[in-house]
C-alpha positions in Angstrom: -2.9 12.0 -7.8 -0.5 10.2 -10.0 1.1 6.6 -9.4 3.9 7.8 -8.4 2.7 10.4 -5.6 0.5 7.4 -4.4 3.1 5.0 -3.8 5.7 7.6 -2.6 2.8 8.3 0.1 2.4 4.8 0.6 6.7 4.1 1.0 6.4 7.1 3.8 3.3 5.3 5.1 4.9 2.4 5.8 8.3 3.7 7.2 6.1 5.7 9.6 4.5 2.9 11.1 7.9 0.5 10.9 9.1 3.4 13.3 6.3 2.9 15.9 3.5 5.2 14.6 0.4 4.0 15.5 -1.9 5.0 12.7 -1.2 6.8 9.5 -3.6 7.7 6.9 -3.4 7.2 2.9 -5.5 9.2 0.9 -6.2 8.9 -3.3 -9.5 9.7 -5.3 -11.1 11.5 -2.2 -10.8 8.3 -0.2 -9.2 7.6 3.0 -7.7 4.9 4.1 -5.8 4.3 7.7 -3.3 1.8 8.6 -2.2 0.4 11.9 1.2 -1.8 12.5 -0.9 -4.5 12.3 -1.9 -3.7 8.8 1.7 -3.5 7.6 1.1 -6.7 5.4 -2.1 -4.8 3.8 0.1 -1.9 3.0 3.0 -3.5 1.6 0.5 -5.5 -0.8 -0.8 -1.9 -2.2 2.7 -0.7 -2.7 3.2 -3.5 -4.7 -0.4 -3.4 -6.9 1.5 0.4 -7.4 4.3 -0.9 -8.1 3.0 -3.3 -10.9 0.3 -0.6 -11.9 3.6 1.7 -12.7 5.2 -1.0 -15.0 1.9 -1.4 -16.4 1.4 -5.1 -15.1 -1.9 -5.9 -14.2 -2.7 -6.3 -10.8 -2.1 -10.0 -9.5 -5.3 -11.6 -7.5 -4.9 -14.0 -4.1 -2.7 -17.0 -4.6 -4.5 -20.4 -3.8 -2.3 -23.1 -2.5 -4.2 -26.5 -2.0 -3.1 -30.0 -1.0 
């Protein structure tokens, strides 16, 4: 599955569970994943790893913020 078939799955993934679905299923390299509206945040971070993998950006790691 190319980049682009992931995150297109991953867009519909995530419009389908802004609409109220309650679980929705994202599958690449013979692994499933599912995601529940409360793991919007979770998908919306992997369409964006996609995003940056597509523009050939490497992938950007948690963000510390300490005071």
């Amino acid at each position: 599955m190319t980049v682009d078939e992931r995150l297109a799955e991953a867009r519909t993934a995530l419009h389908q569970l802004q609409l109220g679905r309650g679980e929705i299923e994202v599958s690449y390299d013979g692994q499933t994943v599912k995601y529940a509206r409360a793991d919007i945040g979770r998908l919306k971070a992997y369409i964006s790893e996609l995003e940056a993998e597509k523009k050939g950006l490497p992938a950007r790691g948690n963000i510390r913020v300490s005071f």
